[in-house]
C-alpha positions as CSV (number, residue, x, y, z in Angstrom):
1,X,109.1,144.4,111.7
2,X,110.5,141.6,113.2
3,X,112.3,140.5,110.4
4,X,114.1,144.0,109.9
5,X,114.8,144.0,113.6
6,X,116.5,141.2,112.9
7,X,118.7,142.1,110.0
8,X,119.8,145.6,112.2
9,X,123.4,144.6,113.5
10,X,123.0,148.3,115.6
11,X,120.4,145.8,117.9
12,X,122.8,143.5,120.3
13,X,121.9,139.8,119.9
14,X,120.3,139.9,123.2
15,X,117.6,142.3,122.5
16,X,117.1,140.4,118.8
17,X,116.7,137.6,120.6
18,X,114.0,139.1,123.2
19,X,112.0,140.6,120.2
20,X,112.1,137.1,118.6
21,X,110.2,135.5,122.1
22,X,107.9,138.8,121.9
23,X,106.9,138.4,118.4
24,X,106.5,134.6,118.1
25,X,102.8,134.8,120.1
26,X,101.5,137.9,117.8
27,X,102.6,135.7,114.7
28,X,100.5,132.7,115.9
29,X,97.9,134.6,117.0
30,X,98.0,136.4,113.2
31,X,97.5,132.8,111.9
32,X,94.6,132.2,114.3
33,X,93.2,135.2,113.2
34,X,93.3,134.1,109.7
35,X,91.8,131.3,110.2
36,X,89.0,131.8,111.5
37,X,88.5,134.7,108.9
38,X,88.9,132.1,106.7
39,X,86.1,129.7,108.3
40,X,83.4,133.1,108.6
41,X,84.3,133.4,104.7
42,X,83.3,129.6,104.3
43,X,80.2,130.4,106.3
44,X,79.8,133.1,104.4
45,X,79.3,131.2,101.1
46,X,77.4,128.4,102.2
47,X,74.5,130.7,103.5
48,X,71.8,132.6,101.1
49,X,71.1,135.4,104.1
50,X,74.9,135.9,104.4
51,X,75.1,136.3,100.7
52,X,72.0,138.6,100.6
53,X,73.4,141.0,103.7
54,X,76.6,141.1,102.0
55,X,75.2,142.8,98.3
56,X,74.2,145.9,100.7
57,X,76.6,148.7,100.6
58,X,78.8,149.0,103.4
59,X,78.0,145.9,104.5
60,X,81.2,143.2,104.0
61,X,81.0,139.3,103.6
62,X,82.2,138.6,107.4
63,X,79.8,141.3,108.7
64,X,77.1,139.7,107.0
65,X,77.3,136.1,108.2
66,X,78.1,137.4,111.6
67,X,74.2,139.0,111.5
68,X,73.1,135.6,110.0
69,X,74.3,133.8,113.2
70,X,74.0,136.4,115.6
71,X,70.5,138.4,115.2
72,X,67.6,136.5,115.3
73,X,64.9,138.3,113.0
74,X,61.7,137.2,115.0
75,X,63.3,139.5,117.7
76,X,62.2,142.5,115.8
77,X,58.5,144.0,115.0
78,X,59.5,145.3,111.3
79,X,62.9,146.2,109.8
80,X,62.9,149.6,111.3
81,X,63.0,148.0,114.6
82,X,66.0,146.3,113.3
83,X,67.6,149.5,112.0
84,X,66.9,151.2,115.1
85,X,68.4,148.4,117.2
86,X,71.5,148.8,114.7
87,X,71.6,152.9,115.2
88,X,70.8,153.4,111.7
89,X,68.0,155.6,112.4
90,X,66.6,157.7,115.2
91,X,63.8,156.5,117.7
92,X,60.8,158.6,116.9
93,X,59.2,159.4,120.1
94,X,55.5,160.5,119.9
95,X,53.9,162.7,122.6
96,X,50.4,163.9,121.0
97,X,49.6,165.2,117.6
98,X,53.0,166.2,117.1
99,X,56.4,163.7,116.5
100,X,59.0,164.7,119.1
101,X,62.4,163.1,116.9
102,X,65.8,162.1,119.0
103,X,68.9,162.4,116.9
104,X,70.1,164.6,114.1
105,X,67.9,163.3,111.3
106,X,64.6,165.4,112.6
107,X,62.6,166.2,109.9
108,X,62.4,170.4,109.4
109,X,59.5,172.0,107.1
110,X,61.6,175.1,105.7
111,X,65.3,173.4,105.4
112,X,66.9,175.1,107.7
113,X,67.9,172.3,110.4
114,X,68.6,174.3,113.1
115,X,65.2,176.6,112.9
């Protein structure tokens, strides 16, 4: 954008230049950006759990080696304390005999979800 800001002799110099100052800190902070994608991507192939997370749909190489660094398994009872904890599933609440379920994923007997 800057560039065709640049190349629009309708915009006075003064203005081109003021755009110019604006834009020079987004472009750097673009490269740092970059980067450090670049670095999680390294991390990313040097690491048999980020590799693993990542073959899971939905799941992308920089969101799997930031789980690998971030999320410490022993944290969690089994993995649907983990999927839980992600919002994957809803927290089954049990009062009784019967399952009380929070969410939109309640189990129904006939089909019909809102009987």
């Amino acid at each position: 954008m800057l560039k065709t800001l640049a190349d629009d002799e309708a915009i006075p110099s003064a203005a081109q230049a003021m755009f110019a100052d604006m834009g020079a800190p987004i472009a750097a902070l673009d490269q740092r950006i970059d980067a450090l994608g670049e670095q999680l991507k390294a991390l990313h192939q040097a690491s048999p759990m980020g590799q693993l997370l990542a073959d899971v749909p939905g799941i992308a190489p920089i969101g799997a080696i930031t789980a690998v660094l971030t999320v410490e398994p022993a944290n969690f009872a089994s993995a649907r304390h983990f999927a839980v904890w992600l919002g994957l599933t809803p927290k089954e609440h049990s009062t009784r005999a019967s399952n009380a379920w929070v969410g939109s994923a309640r189990p129904t007997t006939n089909g019909c979800a809102s009987c």
